[in-house]
N, C-alpha and C positions, 0 to 999 in steps of 0.2 A: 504494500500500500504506500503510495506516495504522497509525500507534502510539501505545498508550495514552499516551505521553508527551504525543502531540500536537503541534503547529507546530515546526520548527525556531526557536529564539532565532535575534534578529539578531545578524550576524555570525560565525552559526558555520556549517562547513561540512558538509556530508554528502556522502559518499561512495556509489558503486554496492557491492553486497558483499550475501551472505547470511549474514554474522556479525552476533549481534543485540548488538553491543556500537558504543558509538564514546564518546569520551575523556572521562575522568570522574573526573579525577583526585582520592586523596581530600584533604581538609583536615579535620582535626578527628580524629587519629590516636589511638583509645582509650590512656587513660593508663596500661595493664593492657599495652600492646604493648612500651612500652621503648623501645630505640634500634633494633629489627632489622624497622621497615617494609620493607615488599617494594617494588621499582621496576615499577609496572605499564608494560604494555610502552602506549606512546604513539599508536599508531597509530588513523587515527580510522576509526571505521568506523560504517555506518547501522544505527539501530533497525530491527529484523524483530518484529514483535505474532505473541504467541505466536497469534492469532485469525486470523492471513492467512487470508481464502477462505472463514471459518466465520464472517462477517457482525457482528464485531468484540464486544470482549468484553460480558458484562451488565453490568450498573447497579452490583449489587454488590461483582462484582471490583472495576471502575473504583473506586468509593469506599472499598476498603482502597488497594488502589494509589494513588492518589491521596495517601496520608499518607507512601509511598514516597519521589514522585517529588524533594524535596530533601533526601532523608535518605542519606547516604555510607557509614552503618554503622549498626547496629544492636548491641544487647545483646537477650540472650535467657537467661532467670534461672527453675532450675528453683524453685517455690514448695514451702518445708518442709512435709513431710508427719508430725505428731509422731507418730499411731501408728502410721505404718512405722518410721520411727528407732527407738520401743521395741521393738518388738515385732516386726519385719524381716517382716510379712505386706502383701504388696505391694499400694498405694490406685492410683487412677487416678491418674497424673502430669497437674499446673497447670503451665504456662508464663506467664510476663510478655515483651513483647517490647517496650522502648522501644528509645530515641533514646538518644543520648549523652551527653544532657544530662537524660535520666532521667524523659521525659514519655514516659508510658503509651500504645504503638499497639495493642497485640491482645491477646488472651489468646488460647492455646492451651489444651484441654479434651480429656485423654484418654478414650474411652468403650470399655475393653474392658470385657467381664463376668470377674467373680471366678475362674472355672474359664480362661480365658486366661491371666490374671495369672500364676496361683498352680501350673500344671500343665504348663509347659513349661523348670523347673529344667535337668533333665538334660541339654534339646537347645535350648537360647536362640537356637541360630540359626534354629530352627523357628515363634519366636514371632509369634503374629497381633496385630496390635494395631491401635487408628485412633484420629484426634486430630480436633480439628474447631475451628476458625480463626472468634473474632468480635472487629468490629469493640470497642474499650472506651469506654465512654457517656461522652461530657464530654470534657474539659480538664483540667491541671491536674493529674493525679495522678503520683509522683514515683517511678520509678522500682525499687527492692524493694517499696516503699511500697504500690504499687496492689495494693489490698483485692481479695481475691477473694471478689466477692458477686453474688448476683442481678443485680441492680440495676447492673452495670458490666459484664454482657454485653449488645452489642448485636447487630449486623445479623450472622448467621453467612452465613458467606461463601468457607469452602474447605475441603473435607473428603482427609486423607490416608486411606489403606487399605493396609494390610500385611496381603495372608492370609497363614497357612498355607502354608510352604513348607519342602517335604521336602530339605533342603541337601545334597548330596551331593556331593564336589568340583564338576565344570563340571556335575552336573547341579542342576536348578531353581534356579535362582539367586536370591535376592529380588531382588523389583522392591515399588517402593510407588508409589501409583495419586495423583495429585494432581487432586481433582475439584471441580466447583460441588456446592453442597447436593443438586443434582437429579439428581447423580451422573452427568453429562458431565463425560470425561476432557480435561484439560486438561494434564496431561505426567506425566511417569515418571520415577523415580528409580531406576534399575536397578543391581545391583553384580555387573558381570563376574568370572569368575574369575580370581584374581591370587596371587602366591605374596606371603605374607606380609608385605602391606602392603593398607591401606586406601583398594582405588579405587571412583568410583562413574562412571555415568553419567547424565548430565541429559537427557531426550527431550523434545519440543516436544507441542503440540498433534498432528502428524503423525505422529510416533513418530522423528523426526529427530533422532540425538545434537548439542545442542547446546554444551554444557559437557562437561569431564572433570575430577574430581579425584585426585588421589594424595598419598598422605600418607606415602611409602616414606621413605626414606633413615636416618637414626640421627637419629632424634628423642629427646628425655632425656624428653619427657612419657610416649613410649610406654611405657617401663620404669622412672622414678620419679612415683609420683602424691602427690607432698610438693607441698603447697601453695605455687602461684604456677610449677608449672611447666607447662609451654603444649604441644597437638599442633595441630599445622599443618594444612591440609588444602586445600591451594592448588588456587584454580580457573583451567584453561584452557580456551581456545576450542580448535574444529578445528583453527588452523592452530601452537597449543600455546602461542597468547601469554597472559602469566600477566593475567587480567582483573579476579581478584575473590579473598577469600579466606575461610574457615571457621577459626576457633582456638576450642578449647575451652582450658580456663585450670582446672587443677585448682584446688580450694578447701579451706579447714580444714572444710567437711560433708562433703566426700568423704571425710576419714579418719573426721573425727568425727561421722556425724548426728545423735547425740542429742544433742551439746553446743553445736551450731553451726549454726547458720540460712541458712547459706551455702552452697546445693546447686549443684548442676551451672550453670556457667557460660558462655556461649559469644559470642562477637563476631564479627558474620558484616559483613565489611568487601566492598560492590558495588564498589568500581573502576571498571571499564567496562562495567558493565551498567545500560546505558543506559535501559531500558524497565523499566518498575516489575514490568510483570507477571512479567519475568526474577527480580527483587529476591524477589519471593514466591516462585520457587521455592527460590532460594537458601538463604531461610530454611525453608523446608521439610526443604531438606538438614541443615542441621544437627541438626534433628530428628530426622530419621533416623540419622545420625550418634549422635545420644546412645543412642538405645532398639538400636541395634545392637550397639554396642562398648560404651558406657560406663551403661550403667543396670544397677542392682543384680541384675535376677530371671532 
């Protein structure tokens, strides 16, 4: 079985196991997180490629993935939209997605139509929306920094889909579709019913729960959104060891958009998820995450 990662390094071990996680401990702990890093559980375990059986991923995954494979966290930075801040009529949402140290891997590119946006106020849990993942052209660009222009979209290479879904307690639940441009499914981000707390689930190429998140307990960020305080959204495996993590990070655009350039913020911390193509769902999730709970419309 192979994995986007590729060859085991010398000297490390691998294990038998159908958890797609094994030790990956982070270094380089966002300066945004404070003193209350989480202790990933240690256990080593083998890369599973989200592609088993389905003749291994394309050209394109592999070359977003590939800027993954030694990256321990990411940041992910909603880009200011001025005539929504004045004027609160809802644009397509821009993503930035670097490194820690503030070098540009992707843009995300919202493409609903106007009448999506703008006509699902009353029932937000009903809202459709889809986003679509390219590589960013070059080197070098810093972090807020990276210009959203023509010219710095490259290879696109992962398309999300959220239809329309009629929410009704357990019934239709959303689920968001994580696809190649050619729209072959490649996993699912489904959200079970749950009493009053924020869980999801992560599904594989096969439709196999790989990940779980839950962001229950008495969080300050769920009920104060004052700038710099954080919601959690810890990721485990099947057997419920904590692997990886999602924080959003309130910001002063959250209260103020028209005064402050600082929109939606998120630090999506891999742990032990070993295989990049995992890392791309991850941050998927957060995405989802924000146009669920936390985005304006």
């Amino acid at each position: 079985m192979t994995s986007l990662t590729g060859s085991t390094p010398a000297g490390a071990t691998r294990m038998s196991g159908s958890a797609p996680f094994q030790q990956h401990m982070l270094h380089g702990v966002p300066e945004d997180r404070g003193d209350s890093a989480m202790g990933f559980n240690n256990t080593m375990r083998s890369g599973v490629s989200l592609w088993k059986g389905e003749g291994g991923p394309p050209a394109h995954i592999m070359n977003a993935a590939m800027k993954l494979e030694a990256v321990n966290a990411v940041r992910l930075q909603e880009k200011r939209q001025l005539v929504e801040a004045i004027t609160g009529c809802e644009q397509n949402n821009t993503y930035t997605v670097t490194d820690l140290q503030g070098k540009g891997l992707f843009i995300v590119s919202e493409q609903t139509t106007c009448w999506e946006r703008q006509c699902f106020c009353l029932c937000p849990d009903w809202k459709p929306w889809r986003m679509d993942f390219y590589n960013i052209v070059g080197d070098g660009h810093e972090g807020s920094n990276v210009e959203i222009r023509d010219e710095n979209f490259g290879e696109h290479f992962m398309h999300l889909k959220r239809p329309c879904h009629i929410v009704c307690c357990c019934l239709c639940r959303p689920t968001v579709e994580v696809s190649e441009p050619d729209g072959r499914v490649i996993g699912r981000l489904r959200e079970p019913r749950t009493r009053c707390s924020y869980h999801y689930s992560v599904h594989d190429i096969g439709g196999n729960a790989v990940l779980q998140s839950d962001a229950g307990g008495l969080q300050c960020g769920r009920f104060c959104r004052c700038p710099g305080f954080q919601v959690s959204f810890p990721i485990v495996d099947v057997s419920r060891n904590a692997v990886a993590e999602v924080r959003k990070t309130w910001t002063k655009g959250d209260c103020c958009p028209c005064c402050c350039q600082d929109w939606s913020k998120y630090v999506v911390e891999f742990g032990q998820a070993a295989d990049a193509e995992y890392k791309l769902l991850l941050v998927s999730l957060a995405l989802v995450v924000q146009m669920r709970h936390f985005d304006t419309r």
